[in-house]
C-alpha positions, 0 to 999 in steps of 0.5 A: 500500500502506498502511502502519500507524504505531508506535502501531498496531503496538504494539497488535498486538505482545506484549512478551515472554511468556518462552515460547521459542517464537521461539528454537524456531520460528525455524531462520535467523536473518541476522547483521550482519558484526560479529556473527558472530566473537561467535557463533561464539566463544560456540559458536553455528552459523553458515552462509551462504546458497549453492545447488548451482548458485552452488558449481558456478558459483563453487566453494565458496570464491567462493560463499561470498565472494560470499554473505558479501559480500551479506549472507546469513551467518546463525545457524542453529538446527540442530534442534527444540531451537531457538537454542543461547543459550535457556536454561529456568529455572523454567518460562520461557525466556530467552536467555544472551547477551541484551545481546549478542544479535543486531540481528534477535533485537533487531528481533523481537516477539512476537505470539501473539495470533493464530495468522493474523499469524505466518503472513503471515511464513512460519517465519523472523523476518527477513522481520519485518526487510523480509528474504526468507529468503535474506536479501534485501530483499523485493519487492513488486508495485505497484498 
């Protein structure tokens, strides 16, 4: 598999056009463990990642344990309105912690340049961070 350098990669992402649609689009967003008291303090909804079959397995408080402990603890956007942090201010849109935002809304670029790139990632960012959208490290088939 190739793999493309910093140079050409900056050539396909946008910087910011303040137009929110990330914060909107985006419904899950994966949080470091040292981010999460801050989001929740600041008012944003935090979840973790468990299914039906982990909570009859485990019960709730071991499921939840075990997907804090793997990583898969995330900021959800709960509705169309997109992230609680996005703010409109005359015609653009910004984010009210945006010096204490989250490393994966850090990591994220923009490219709406072509419709066809943002649909290689499906609707979560953190695949852009090399992240299924359960948060797990993503696999590939070699060869």
């Amino acid at each position: 598999m190739q793999t493309l350098c910093e140079t050409t990669l900056n050539t396909i992402f946008d910087d910011c056009r303040q137009c929110g649609t990330c914060c909107k689009k985006y419904r899950k967003i994966v949080l470091q463990p040292d981010e999460v008291s801050f989001i929740k303090q600041m008012g944003g909804h935090v979840g973790v990642d468990i299914s039906l079959k982990d909570i009859r397995e485990q019960g709730i408080d071991a499921a939840t344990r075990e997907a804090k402990e793997r990583g898969r603890v995330f900021m959800i956007h709960p509705d169309e309105k997109g992230c609680i942090f996005l703010e409109k201010r005359n015609e653009k849109f910004f984010c009210k912690i945006y010096h204490y935002r989250p490393r994966t809304c850090r990591g994220f670029r923009c490219n709406l340049a072509d419709n066809s790139f943002l649909t290689l990632f499906g609707d979560n960012s953190i695949h852009l961070l090399g992240q299924t959208s359960f948060g797990l490290p993503l696999t590939g088939n070699k060869g």
